[in-house]
C-alpha positions in Angstrom: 161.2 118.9 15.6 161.4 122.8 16.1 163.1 124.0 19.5 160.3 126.0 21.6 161.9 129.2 23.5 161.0 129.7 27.0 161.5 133.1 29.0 164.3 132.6 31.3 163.4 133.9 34.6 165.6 134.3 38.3 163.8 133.5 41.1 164.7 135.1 44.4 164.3 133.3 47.8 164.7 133.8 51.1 162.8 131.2 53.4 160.6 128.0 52.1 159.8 128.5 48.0 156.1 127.3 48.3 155.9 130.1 45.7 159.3 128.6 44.0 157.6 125.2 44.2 153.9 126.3 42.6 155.9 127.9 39.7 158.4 124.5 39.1 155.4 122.5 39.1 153.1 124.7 36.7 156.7 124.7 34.2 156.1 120.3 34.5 152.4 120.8 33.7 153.7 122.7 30.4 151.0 125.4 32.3 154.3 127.9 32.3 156.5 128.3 29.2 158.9 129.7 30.8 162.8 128.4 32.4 164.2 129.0 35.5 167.5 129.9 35.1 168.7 131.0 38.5 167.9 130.5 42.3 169.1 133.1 43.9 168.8 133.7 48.0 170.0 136.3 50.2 170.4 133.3 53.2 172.3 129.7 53.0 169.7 129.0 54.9 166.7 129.0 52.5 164.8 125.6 52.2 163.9 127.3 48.2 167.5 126.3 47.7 167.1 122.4 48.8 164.1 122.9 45.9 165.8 124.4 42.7 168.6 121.8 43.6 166.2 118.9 43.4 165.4 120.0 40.1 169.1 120.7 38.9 168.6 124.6 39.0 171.5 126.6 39.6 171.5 128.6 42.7 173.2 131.2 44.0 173.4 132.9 48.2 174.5 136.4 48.2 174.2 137.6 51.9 173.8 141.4 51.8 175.6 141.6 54.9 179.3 140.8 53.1 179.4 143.9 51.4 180.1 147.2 52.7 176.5 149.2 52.0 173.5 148.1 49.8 174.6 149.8 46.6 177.4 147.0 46.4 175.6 144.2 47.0 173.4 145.6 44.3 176.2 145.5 42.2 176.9 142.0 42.6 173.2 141.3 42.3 172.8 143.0 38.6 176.0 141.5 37.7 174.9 137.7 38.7 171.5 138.7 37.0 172.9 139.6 33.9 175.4 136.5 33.3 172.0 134.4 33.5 170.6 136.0 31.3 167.3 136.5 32.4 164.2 138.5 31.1 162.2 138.9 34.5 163.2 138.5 38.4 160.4 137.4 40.6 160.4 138.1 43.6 159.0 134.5 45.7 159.7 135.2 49.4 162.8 137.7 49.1 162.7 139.0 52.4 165.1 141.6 52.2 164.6 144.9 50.1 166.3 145.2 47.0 169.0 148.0 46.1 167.8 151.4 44.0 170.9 150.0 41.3 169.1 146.6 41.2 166.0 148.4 40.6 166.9 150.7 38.5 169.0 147.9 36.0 165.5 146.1 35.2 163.0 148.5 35.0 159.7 146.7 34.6 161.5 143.7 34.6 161.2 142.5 38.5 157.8 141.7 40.0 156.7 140.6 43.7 154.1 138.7 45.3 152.5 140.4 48.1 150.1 138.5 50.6 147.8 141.5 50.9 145.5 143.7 48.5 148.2 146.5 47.9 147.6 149.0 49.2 146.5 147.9 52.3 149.1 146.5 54.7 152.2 146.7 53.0 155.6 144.8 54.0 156.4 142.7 57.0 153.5 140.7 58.5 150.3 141.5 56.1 148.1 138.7 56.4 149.0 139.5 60.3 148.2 143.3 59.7 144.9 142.2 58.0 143.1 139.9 60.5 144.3 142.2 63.5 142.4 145.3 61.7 139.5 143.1 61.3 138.7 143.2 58.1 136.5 140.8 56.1 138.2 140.4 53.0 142.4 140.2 52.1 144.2 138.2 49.6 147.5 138.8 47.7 148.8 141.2 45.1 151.5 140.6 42.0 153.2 144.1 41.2 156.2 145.5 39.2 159.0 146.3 42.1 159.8 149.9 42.0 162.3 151.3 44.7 159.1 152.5 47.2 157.9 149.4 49.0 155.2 147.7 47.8 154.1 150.2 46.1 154.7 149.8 42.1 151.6 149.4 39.9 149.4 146.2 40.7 149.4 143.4 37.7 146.8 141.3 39.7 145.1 140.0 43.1 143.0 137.3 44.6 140.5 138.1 47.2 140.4 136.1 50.2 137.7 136.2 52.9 138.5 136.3 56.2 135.8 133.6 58.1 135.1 133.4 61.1 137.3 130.6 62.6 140.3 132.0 60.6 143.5 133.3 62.9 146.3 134.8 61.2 148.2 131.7 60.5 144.8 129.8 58.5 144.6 132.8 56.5 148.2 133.2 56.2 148.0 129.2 54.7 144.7 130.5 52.8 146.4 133.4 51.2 149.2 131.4 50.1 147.1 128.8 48.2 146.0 131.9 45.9 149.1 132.9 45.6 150.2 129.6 44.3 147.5 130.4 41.4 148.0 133.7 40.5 151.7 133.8 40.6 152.5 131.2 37.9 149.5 132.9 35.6 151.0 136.1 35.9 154.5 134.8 35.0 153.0 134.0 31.7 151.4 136.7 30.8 154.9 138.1 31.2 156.2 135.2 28.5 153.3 136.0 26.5 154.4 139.5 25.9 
């Protein structure tokens, strides 16, 4: 029986992995051909990390605070991500902003999930951002990472309507449900070529 290759991927982490967990399970659905490689988190702290060991994924915490200015810990970050050999980093709940060397070593090669329509209400807080501005529709946005925030060009979104009942924590859980959908496809399109 031939061998099938999957894209090896690095996750990154930093609080939960709902978006970790949505792109383990589509993998176990054969929905994904790809393999996670690496779990990486800038915080010990990061229930992602309880996840990818449950599954026997390697995992890795490098704290940006233990090195002396953000171009080092880049460093460290391109060199872990090149020992696992990995064709894409996505971004699932990194909640720190990656070094310009990080960048820079995989161009095109790093996307992010963002729970807005870029480019309304970028970074900290969007689905906050969104129902305090009032507006009727939101959703999330998958982009390539380039070294201006949330601002590289846009691979996909999911529109999300904002009802009337919602507060920012229901659409918050709303948005994420999308992003559990679109995440995974997108991942494949990578893996597709």
């Amino acid at each position: 029986m031939e061998k099938r290759e999957y894209m090896p991927i690095a996750v990154f982490v930093s609080g939960r992995g709902t978006n970790l967990q949505a792109i383990i399970d589509a993998i176990n659905k054969g929905k994904l051909k790809t393999e996670i490689k690496l779990v990486l988190s800038n915080t010990s702290k990061a229930y992602a990390l309880e996840r990818a060991r449950k599954y026997n994924i390697p995992t890795k915490v490098i704290p940006s605070k233990k090195f002396k200015n953000p171009l080092e810990w880049g460093e460290k970050l391109i060199e872990v991500v090149k020992e696992s050999g990995v064709d894409l980093v996505v971004l699932a709940g990194f909640m720190k902003i990656l070094p310009p060397n990080f960048i820079s070593a995989f161009p095109n090669k790093i996307i992010n999930i963002h729970p807005s329509i870029l480019p309304a209400f970028k970074g900290l807080s969007a689905q906050e951002q969104a129902f305090n501005y009032g507006v009727k529709y939101t959703g999330c946005t998958v982009h390539i990472v380039t070294e201006k925030l949330d601002e590289g060009p846009i691979i996909a979104q999911a529109v999300v309507p904002v009802l009337p009942n919602d507060n920012a924590n229901t659409l918050a859980n709303r948005i994420l449900k999308y992003e559990h959908k679109i995440y995974p496809q997108v991942i494949q399109w990578f893996a597709e070529k």
